[in-house]
C-alpha positions in Angstrom: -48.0 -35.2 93.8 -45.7 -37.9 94.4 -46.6 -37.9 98.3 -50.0 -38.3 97.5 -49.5 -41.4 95.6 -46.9 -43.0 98.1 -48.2 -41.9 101.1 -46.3 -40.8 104.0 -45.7 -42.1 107.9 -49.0 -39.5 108.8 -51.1 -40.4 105.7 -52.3 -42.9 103.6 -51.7 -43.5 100.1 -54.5 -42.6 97.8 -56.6 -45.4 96.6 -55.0 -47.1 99.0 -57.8 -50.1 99.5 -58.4 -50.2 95.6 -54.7 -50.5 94.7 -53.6 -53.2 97.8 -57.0 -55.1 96.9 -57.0 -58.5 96.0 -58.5 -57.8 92.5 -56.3 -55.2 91.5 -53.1 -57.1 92.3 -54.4 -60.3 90.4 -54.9 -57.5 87.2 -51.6 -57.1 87.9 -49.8 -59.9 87.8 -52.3 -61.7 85.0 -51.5 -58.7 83.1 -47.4 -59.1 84.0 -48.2 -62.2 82.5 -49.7 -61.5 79.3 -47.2 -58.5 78.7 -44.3 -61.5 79.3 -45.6 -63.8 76.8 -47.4 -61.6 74.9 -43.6 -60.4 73.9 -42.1 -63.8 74.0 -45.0 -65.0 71.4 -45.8 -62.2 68.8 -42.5 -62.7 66.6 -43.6 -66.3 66.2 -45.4 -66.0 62.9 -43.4 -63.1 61.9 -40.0 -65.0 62.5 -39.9 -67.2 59.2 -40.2 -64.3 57.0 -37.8 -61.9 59.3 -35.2 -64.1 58.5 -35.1 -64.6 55.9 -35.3 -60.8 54.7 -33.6 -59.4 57.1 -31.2 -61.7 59.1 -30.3 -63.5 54.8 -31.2 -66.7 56.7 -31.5 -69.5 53.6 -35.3 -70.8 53.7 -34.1 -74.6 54.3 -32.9 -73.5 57.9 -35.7 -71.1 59.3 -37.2 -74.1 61.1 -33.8 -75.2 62.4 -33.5 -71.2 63.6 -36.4 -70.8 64.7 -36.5 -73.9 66.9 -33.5 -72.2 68.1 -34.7 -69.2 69.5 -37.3 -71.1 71.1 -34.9 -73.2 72.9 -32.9 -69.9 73.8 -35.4 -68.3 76.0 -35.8 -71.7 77.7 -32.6 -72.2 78.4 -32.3 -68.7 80.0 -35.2 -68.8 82.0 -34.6 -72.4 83.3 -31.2 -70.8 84.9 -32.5 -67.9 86.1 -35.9 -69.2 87.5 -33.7 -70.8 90.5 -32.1 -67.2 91.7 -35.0 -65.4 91.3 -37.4 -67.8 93.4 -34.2 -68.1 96.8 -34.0 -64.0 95.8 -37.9 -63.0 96.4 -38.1 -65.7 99.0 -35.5 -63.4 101.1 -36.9 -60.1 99.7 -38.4 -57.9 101.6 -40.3 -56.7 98.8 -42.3 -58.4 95.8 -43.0 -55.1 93.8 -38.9 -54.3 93.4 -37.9 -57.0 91.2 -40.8 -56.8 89.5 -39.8 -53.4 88.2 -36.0 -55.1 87.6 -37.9 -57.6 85.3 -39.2 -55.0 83.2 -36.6 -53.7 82.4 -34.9 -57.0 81.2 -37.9 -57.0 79.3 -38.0 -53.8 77.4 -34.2 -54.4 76.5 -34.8 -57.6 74.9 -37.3 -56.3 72.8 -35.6 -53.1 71.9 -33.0 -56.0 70.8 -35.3 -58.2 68.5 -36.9 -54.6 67.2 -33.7 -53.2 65.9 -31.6 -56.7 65.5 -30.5 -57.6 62.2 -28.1 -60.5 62.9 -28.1 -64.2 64.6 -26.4 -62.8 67.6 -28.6 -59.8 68.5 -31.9 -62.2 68.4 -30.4 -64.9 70.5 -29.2 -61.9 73.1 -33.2 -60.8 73.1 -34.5 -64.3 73.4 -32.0 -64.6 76.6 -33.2 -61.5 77.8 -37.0 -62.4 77.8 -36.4 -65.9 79.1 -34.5 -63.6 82.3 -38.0 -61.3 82.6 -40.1 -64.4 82.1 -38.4 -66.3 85.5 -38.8 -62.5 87.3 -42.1 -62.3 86.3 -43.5 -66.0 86.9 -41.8 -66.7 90.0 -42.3 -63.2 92.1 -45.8 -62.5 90.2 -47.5 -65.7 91.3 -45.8 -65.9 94.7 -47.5 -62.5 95.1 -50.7 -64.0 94.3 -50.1 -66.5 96.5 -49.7 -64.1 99.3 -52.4 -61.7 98.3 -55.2 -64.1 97.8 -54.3 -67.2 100.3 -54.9 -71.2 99.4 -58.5 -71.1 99.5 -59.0 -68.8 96.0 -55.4 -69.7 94.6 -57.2 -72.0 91.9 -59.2 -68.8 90.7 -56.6 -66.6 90.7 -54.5 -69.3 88.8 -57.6 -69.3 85.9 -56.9 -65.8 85.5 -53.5 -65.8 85.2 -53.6 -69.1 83.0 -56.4 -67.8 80.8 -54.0 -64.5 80.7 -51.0 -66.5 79.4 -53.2 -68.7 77.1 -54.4 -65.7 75.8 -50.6 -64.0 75.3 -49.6 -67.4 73.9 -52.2 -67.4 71.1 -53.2 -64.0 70.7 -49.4 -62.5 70.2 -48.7 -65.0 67.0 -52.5 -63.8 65.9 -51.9 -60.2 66.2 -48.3 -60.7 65.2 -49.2 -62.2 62.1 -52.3 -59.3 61.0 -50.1 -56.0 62.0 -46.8 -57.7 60.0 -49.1 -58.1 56.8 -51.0 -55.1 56.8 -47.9 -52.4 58.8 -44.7 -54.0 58.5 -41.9 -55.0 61.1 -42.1 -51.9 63.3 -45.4 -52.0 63.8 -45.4 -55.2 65.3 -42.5 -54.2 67.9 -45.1 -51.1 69.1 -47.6 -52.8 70.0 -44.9 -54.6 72.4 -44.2 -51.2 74.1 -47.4 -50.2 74.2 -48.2 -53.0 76.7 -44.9 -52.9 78.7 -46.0 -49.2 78.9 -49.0 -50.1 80.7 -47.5 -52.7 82.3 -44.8 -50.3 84.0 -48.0 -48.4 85.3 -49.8 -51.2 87.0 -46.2 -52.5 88.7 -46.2 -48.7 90.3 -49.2 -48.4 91.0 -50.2 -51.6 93.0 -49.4 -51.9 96.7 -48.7 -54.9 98.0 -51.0 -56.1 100.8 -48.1 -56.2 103.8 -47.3 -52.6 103.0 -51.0 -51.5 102.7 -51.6 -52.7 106.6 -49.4 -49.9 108.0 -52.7 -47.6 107.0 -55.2 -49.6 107.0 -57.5 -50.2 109.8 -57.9 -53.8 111.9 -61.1 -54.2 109.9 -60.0 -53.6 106.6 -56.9 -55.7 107.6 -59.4 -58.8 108.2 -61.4 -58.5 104.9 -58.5 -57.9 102.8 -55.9 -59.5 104.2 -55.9 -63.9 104.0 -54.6 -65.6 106.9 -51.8 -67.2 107.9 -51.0 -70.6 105.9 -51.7 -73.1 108.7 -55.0 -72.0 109.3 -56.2 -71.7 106.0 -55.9 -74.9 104.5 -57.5 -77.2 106.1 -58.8 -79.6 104.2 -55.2 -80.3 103.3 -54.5 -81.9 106.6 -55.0 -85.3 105.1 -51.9 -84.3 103.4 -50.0 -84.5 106.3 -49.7 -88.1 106.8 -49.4 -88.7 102.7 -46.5 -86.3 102.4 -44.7 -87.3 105.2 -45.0 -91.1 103.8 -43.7 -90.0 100.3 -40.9 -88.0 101.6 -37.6 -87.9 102.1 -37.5 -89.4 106.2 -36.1 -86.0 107.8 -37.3 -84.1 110.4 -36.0 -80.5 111.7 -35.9 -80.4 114.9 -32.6 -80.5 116.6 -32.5 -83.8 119.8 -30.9 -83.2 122.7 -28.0 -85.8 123.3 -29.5 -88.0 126.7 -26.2 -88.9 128.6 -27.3 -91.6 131.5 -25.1 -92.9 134.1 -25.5 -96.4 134.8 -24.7 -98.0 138.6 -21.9 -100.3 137.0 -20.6 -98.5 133.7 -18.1 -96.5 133.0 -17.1 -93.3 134.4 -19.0 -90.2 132.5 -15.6 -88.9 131.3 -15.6 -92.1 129.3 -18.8 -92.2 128.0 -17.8 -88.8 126.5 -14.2 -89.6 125.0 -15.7 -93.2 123.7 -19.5 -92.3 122.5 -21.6 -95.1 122.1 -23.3 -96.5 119.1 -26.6 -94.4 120.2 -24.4 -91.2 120.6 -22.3 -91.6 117.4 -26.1 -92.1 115.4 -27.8 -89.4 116.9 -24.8 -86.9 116.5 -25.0 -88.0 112.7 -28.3 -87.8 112.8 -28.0 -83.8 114.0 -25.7 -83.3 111.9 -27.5 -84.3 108.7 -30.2 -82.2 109.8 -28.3 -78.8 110.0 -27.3 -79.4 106.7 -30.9 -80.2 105.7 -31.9 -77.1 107.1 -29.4 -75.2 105.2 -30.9 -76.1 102.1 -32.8 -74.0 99.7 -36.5 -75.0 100.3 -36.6 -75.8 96.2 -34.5 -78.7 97.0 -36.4 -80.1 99.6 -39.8 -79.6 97.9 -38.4 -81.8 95.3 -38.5 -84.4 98.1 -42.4 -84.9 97.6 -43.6 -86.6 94.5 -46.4 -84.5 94.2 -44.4 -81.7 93.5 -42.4 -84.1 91.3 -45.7 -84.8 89.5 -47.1 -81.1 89.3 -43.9 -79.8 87.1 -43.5 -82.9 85.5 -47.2 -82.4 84.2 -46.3 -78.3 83.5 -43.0 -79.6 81.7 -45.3 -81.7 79.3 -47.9 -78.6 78.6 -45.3 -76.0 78.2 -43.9 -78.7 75.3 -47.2 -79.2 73.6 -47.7 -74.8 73.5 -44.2 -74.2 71.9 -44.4 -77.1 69.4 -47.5 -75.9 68.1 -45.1 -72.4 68.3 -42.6 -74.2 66.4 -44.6 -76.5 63.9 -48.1 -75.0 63.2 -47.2 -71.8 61.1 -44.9 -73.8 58.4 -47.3 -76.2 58.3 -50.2 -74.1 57.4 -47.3 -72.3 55.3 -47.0 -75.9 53.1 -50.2 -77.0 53.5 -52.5 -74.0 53.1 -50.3 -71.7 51.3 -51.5 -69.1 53.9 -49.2 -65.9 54.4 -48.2 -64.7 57.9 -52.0 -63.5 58.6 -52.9 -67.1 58.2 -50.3 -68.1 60.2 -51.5 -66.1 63.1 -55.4 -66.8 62.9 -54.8 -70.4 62.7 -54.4 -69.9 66.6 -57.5 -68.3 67.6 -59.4 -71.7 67.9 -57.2 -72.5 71.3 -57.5 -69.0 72.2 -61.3 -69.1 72.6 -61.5 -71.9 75.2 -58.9 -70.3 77.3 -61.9 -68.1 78.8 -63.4 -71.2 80.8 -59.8 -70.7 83.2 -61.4 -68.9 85.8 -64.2 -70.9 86.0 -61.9 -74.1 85.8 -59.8 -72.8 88.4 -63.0 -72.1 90.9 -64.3 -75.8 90.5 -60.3 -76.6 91.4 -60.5 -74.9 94.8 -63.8 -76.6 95.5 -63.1 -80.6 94.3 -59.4 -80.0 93.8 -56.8 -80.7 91.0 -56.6 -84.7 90.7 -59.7 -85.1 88.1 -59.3 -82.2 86.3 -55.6 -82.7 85.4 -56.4 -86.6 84.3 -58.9 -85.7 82.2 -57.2 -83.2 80.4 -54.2 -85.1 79.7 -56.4 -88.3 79.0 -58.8 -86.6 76.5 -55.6 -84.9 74.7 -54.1 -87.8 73.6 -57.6 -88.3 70.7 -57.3 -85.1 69.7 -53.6 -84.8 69.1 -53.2 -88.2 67.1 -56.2 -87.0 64.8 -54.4 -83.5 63.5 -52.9 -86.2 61.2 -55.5 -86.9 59.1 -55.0 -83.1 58.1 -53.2 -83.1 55.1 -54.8 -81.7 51.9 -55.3 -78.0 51.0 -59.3 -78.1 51.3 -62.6 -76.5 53.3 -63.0 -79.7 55.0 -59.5 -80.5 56.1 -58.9 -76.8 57.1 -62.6 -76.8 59.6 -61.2 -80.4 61.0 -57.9 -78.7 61.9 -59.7 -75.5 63.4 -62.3 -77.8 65.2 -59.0 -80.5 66.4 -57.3 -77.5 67.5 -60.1 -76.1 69.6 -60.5 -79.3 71.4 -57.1 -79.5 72.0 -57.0 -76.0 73.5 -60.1 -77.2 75.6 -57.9 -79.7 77.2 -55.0 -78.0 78.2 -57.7 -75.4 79.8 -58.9 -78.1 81.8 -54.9 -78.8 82.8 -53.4 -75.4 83.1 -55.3 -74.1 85.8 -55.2 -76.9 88.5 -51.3 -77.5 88.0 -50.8 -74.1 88.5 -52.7 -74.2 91.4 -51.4 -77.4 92.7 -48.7 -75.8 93.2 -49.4 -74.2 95.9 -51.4 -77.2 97.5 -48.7 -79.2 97.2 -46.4 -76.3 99.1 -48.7 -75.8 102.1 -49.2 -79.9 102.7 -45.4 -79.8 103.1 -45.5 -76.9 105.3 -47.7 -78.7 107.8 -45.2 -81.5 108.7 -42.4 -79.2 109.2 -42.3 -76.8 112.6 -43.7 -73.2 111.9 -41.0 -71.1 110.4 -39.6 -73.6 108.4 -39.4 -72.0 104.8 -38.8 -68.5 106.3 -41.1 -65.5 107.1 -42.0 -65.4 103.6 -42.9 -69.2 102.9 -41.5 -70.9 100.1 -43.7 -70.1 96.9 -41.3 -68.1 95.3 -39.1 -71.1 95.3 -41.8 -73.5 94.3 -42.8 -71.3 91.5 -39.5 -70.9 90.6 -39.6 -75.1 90.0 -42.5 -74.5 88.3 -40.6 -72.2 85.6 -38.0 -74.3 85.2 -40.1 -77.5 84.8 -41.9 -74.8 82.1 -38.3 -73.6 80.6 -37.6 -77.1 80.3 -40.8 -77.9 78.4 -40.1 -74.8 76.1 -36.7 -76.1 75.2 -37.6 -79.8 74.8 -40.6 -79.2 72.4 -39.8 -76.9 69.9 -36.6 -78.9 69.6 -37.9 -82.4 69.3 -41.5 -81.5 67.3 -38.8 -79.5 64.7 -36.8 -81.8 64.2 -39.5 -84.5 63.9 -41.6 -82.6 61.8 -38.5 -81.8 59.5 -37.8 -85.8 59.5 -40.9 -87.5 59.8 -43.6 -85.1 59.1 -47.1 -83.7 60.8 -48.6 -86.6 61.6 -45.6 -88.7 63.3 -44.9 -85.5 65.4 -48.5 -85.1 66.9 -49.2 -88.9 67.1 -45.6 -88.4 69.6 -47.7 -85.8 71.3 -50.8 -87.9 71.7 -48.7 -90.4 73.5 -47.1 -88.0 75.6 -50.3 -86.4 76.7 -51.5 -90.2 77.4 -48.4 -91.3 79.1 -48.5 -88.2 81.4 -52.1 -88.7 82.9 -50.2 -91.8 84.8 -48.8 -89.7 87.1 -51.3 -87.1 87.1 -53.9 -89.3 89.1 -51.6 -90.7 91.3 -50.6 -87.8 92.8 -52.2 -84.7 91.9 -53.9 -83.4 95.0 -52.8 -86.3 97.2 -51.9 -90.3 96.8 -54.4 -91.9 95.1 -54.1 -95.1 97.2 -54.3 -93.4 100.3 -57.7 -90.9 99.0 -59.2 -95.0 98.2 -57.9 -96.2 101.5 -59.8 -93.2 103.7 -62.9 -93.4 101.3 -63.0 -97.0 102.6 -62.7 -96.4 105.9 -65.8 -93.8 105.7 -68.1 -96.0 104.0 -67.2 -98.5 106.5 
């Protein structure tokens, strides 16, 4: 039995083209996804009233706590994203540590199930924010090599409109089953999904593995090609990234030794190296250590990849603020339970369904517009929750219809700084020689920035929209936002996709 699912050296696995396919694997990885936050998000409602029954947490420091725990699982995933993107980067297998994040996962939330004290929570929350950097940086870096640069903004959509979906479904669901089934039941429906999640991680064959079976034809359809060729309507990039760079290049230079009629003896020019000699053997030298380097460090030359996690930092702080804030404020305002608490989500959680199709425009028109407008419009919406304030019909639709809008927004931004990415990644691999980042690229590494930018983002925002909303109140702490989102569309058309000045320059030229 087990033969005929692995396969052998004489035959093939079985199912082999379904389970290597392209849409199989993205299944796989959006669902890697939802499980992740799925689990990271559905004790968000039910945290506030957990505590306080079981942990004998006093009611004046839940928010402090819970902000907390937030910060917790940032913290760990923004140390572990690092080792886990050089890690899959150098291994020869996506699929294996995978499987070693699920099982990081499953013991963190056997933790928070059975936990009754401070300590036990926080060593769950550290536990999931370890799965979360296994699971972002290897699962998208997968994607990345399963679908190519040409659908990479799709694939994105799904996976973003999976993790919107985890984000805002989990407190949702989290807050009904803790109302209607207790504690427990809450914690099952956690291992029900990283049972099915376990399945889909052994199942799925990853594409360079599948091509020892299948045939030259199958190979072609299935199978994208290589980075260089792909991409090219990136090669714009090439001059743009190389301009807003660090000034290396890679490749070693010979030392020239000339022998003039009148100079010195060779031996000389040896023992007493010239100014020329001295630079260039600096200049080699710098390089070696250059090369050295782990490719996350020298993506974080470019300032487009400075821009894309800068722009993922600011989104993953506006999703766990509303984590942080949004169910005590409902709680105060509302006087809604934990069931209230949860539904108050599920106005983001409808627009996260236009991801695909966001992502698909993405790939066509790229990132740049989509990005600025998403930030831009955000900033409206966020400085309007404050005129939500009284316990009425009205005031309750204008915070469901606010909150929709806002989810609409960080739709539109999700998908094309997910993808962006990898744009970003392959403009850089065009100015280096092929083989730079290693037989296996560098998009474990980049996603790996990507988490940590995100980690960063979940510590900073529950943090600072707690302890706002505990000083100042609701409508100081999303008038913040508003600015934020505002502030951070600067960047986001300067550089998303390419530099702005340069895309004017050669629109000029055309026209001309």
């Amino acid at each position: 039995m087990l033969g005929w699912l692995t396969g052998s050296s004489s035959r093939r696995p079985a199912f082999l083209k379904l389970r290597s396919s392209k849409t199989f694997i993205i299944i796989t990885v959006s669902t890697a996804v939802f499980t992740d936050m799925f689990v990271y998000g559905i004790v968000v409602p039910v945290l506030p009233f957990a505590l306080t029954e079981r942990s004998n947490i006093d009611s004046g420091s839940v928010q402090t706590w819970i902000s907390i725990f937030l910060a917790v699982y940032g913290a760990a995933l923004l140390f572990a994203a690092p080792i886990c993107g050089w890690f899959a980067d150098r291994s020869p297998s996506r699929r294996m540590p995978l499987m070693l994040g699920l099982l990081a996962l499953g013991g963190s939330t056997a933790m928070l199930c059975v936990g009754d004290s401070i300590g036990v929570l926080a060593a769950g929350r550290v536990l999931q924010g370890i799965s979360a950097a296994v699971v972002w940086v290897v699962g998208l870096a997968l994607l990345v090599d399963t679908v190519g640069p040409d659908g990479i903004g799709q694939a994105m959509g799904y996976v973003g409109m999976s993790m919107s979906l985890a984000i805002l479904l989990a407190p949702l669901l989290g807050g009904i089953v803790f109302d209607l089934a207790g504690y427990y039941a809450v914690f099952a429906m956690a291992f029900g999904l990283i049972a099915l999640d376990i399945v889909l991680r052994l199942v799925m064959i990853e594409k360079k593995y599948a091509a020892k079976w299948l045939s030259s034809t199958e190979i072609n359809e299935s199978i994208p090609p290589p980075i260089e060729t792909t991409k090219k309507t990136q090669e714009p990039d090439r001059q743009v990234d190389q301009e807003a760079d660090l000034d290396v290049e890679t490749e070693p230079i010979e030392p020239i030794h000339i022998a003039l009629n009148n100079g010195p003896p060779l031996e000389d020019l040896h023992s007493h190296p010239s100014r020329e000699q001295r630079q260039e053997q600096n200049s080699s030298s710098r390089k070696r250590i250059i090369n050295r380097l782990p490719a996350a460090i020298y993506l974080l030359s470019s300032r487009r990849v400075l821009s894309a996690i800068w722009c993922c930092m600011i989104q993953a702080a506006f999703f766990t603020s509303f984590d942080s804030i949004l169910p005590l404020f409902v709680r105060d305002t509302f006087n809604w339970d934990s069931l209230g608490a949860g539904l108050i989500f599920l106005p983001i959680v409808i627009v996260s369904f236009l991801g695909p199709l966001v992502g698909w425009a993405c790939d066509k028109v790229g990132p740049r517009w989509f990005a600025t407008a998403g930030f831009t419009a955000c900033c409206p919406f966020l400085i309007l929750l404050r005129l939500v304030h009284d316990n009425t019909i009205q005031q309750k639709v204008l915070l469901c219809a606010l909150l929709a809008l806002f989810g609409l927004t960080q739709t539109v931004v999700l998908t094309p700084m997910m993808a962006e990415i990898t744009y970003s990644v392959d403009a850089k691999a065009q100015t280096r020689p092929p083989g730079f980042f290693g037989k296996n690229g560098a998009y474990a590494q980049a996603y790996s920035l990507f988490n940590m930018a995100w980690a960063a983002g979940s510590m900073i925002g529950p943090l600072l929209a707690g302890l706002v909303n505990q000083r100042a109140g609701w409508g100081v702490t999303t008038m913040i936002l508003g600015i934020v989102s505002i502030v951070t569309a600067i960047p986001a058309v300067i550089w998303t996709g390419d530099s702005l000045r340069k895309e004017l320059g050669r629109k000029r030229e055309i026209r001309h």
